[in-house]
ChimeraX commands (.cxc) that place a marker at each C-alpha (Angstrom):
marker #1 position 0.00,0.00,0.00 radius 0.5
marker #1 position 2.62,2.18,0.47 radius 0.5
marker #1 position 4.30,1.58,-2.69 radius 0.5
marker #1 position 0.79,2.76,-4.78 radius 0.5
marker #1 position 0.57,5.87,-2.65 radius 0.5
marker #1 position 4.48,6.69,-3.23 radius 0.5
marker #1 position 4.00,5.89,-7.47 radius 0.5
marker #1 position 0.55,7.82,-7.10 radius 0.5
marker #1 position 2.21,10.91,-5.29 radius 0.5
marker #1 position 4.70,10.97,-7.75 radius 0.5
marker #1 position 3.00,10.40,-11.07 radius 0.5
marker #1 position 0.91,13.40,-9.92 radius 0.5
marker #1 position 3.92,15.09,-9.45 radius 0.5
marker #1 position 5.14,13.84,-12.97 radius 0.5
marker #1 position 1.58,15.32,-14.65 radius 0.5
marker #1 position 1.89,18.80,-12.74 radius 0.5
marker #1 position 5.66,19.04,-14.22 radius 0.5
marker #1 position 4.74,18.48,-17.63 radius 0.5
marker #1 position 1.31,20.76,-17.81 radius 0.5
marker #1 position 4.03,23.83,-16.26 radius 0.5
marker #1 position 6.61,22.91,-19.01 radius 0.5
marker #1 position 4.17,22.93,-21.84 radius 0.5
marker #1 position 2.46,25.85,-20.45 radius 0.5
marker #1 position 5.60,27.63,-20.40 radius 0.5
marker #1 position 5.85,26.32,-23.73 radius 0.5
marker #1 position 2.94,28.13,-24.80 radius 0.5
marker #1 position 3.52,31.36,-23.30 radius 0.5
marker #1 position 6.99,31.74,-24.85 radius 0.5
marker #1 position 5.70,31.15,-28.36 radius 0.5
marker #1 position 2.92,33.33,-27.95 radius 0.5
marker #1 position 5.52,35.96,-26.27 radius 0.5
marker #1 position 7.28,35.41,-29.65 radius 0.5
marker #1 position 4.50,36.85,-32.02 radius 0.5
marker #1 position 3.58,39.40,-30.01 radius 0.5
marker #1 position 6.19,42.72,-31.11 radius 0.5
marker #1 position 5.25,42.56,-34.57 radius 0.5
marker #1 position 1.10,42.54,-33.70 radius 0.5
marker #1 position 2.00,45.41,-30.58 radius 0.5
marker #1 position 4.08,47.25,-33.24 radius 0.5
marker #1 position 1.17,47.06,-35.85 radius 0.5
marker #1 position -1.39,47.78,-32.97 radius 0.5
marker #1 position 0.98,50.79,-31.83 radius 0.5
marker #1 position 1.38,52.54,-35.60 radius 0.5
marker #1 position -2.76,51.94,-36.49 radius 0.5
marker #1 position -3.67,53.15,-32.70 radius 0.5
marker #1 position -0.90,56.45,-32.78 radius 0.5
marker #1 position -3.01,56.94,-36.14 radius 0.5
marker #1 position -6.47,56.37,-35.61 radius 0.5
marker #1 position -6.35,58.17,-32.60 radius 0.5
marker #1 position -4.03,61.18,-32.84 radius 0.5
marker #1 position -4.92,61.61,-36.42 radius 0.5
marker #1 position -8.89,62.00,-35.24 radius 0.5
marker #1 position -8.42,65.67,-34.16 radius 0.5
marker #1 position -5.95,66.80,-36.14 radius 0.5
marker #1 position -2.61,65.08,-38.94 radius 0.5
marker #1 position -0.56,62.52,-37.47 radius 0.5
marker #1 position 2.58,64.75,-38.45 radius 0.5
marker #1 position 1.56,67.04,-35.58 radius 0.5
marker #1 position 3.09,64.80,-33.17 radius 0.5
marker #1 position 6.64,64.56,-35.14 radius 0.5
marker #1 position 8.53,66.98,-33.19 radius 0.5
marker #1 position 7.92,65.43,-30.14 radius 0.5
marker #1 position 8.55,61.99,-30.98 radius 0.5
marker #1 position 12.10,63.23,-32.40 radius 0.5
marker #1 position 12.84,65.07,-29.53 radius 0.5
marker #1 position 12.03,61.47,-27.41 radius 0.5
marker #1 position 9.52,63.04,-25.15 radius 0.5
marker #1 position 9.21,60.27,-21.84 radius 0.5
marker #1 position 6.02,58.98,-20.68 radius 0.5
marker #1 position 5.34,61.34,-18.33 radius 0.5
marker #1 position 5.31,63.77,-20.76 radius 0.5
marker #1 position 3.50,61.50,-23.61 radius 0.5
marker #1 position 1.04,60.78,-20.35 radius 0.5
marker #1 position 0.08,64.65,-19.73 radius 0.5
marker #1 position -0.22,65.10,-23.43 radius 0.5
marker #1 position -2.95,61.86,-23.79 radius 0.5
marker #1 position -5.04,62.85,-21.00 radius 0.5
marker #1 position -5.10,66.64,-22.39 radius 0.5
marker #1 position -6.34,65.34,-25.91 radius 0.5
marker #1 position -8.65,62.82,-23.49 radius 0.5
marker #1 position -10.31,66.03,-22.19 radius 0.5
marker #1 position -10.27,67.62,-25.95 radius 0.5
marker #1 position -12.60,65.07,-26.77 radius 0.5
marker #1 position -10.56,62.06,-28.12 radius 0.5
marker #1 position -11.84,58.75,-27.18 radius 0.5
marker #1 position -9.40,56.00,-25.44 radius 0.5
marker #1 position -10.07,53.78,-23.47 radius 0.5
marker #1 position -7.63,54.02,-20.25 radius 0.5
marker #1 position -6.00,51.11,-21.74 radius 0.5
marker #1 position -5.76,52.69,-24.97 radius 0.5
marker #1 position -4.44,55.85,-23.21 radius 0.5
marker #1 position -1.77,53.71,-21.42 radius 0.5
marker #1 position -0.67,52.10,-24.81 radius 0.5
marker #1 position -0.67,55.29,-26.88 radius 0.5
marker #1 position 1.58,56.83,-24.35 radius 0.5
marker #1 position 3.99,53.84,-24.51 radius 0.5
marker #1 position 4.01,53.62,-28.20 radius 0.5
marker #1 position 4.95,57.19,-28.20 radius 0.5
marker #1 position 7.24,57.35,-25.29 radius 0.5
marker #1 position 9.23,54.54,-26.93 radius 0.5
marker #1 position 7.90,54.73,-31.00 radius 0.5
marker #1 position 9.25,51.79,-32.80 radius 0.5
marker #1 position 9.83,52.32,-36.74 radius 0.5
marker #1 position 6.35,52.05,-37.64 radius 0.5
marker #1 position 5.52,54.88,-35.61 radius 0.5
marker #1 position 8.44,56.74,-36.48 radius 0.5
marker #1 position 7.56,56.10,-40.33 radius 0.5
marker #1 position 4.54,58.17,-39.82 radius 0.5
marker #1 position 6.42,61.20,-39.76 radius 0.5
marker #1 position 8.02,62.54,-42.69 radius 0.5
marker #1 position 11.96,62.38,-43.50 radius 0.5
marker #1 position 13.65,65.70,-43.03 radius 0.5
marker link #1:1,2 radius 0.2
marker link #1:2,3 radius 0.2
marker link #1:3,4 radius 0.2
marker link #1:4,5 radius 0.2
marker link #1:5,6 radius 0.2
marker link #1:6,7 radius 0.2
marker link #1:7,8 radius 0.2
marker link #1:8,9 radius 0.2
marker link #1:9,10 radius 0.2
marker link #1:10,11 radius 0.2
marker link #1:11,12 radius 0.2
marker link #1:12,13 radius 0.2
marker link #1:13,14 radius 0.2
marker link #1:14,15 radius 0.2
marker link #1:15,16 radius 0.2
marker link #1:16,17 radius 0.2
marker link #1:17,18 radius 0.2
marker link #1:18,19 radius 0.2
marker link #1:19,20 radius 0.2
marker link #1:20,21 radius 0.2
marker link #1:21,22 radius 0.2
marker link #1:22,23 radius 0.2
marker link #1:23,24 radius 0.2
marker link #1:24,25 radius 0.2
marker link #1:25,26 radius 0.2
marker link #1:26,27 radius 0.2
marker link #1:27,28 radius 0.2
marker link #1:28,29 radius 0.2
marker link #1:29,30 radius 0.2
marker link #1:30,31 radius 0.2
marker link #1:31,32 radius 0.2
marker link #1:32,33 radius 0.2
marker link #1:33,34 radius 0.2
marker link #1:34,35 radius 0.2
marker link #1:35,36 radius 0.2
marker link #1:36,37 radius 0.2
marker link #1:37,38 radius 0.2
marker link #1:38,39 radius 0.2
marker link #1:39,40 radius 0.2
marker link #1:40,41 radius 0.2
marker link #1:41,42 radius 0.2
marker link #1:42,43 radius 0.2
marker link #1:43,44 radius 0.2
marker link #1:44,45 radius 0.2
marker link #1:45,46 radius 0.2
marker link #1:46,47 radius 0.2
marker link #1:47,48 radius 0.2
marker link #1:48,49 radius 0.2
marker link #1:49,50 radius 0.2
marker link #1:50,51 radius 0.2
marker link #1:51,52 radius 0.2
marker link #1:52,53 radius 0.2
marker link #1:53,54 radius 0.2
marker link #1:54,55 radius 0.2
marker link #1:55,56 radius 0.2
marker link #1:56,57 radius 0.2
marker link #1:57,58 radius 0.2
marker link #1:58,59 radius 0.2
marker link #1:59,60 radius 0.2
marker link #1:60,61 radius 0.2
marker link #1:61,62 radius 0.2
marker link #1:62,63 radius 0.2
marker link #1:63,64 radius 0.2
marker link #1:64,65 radius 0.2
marker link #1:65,66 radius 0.2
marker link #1:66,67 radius 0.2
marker link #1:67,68 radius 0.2
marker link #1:68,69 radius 0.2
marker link #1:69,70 radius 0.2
marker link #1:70,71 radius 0.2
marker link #1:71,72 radius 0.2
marker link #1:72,73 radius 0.2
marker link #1:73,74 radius 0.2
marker link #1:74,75 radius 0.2
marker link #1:75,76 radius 0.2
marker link #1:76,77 radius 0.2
marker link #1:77,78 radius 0.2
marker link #1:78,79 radius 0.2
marker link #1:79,80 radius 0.2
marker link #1:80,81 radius 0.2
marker link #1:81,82 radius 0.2
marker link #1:82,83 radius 0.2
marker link #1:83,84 radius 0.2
marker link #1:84,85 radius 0.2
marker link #1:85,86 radius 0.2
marker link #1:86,87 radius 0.2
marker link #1:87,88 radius 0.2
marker link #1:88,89 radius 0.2
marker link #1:89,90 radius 0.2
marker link #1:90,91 radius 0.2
marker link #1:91,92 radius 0.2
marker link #1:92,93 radius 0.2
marker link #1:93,94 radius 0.2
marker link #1:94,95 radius 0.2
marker link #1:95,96 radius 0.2
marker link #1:96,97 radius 0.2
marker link #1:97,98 radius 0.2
marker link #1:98,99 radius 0.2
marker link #1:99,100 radius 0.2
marker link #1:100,101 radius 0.2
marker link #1:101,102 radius 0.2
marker link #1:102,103 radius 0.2
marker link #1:103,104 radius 0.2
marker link #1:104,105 radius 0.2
marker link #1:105,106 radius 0.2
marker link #1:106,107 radius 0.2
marker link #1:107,108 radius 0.2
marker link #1:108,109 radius 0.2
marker link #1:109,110 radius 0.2
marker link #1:110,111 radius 0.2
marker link #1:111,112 radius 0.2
view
């Protein structure tokens, strides 16, 4: 009897190993595809967003000077209280896509 409780215990053990390890699995190939959607998401949501009240290009100078967050963050909730419509998740996203603007984002602004 206590040989089946010592081969239950650790055959559980076994099965809680392997769900972890192909969970991890899981979460690193999903971690994998993830910049290219965020960096699509970031360049269609800097658009859509900043582009509703007035051209995209408006925000150029400030992404080349590599304004922070905290700075990006004033700026979103000002535009928030202009009238633009985020969600505070959107808000939060928008102000780290501009904050740190990959080359999609950058590409919205015209060469100099």
């Amino acid at each position: 009897m206590r040989n089946l409780k010592a081969t239950t215990a650790h055959m559980a053990k076994t099965a809680r190993n392997v769900f972890f390890l192909v969970g991890m699995a899981a979460a690193a190939a999903l971690l994998q595809a993830v910049p290219a959607q965020a960096s699509e998401e970031c360049q269609e949501l800097v658009r859509n967003k900043c582009g509703s009240c007035h051209f995209v290009t408006y925000i150029c100078p400030r992404i080349a000077k590599g304004k922070g967050a905290m700075s990006w963050s004033g700026v979103v909730k000002d535009m928030v209280k202009e009238g633009m419509a985020a969600t505070e998740q959107e808000q939060e996203k928008i102000v780290r896509c501009l904050a740190e603007p990959d080359a999609k984002v950058k590409a919205l602004c015209p060469v100099k």
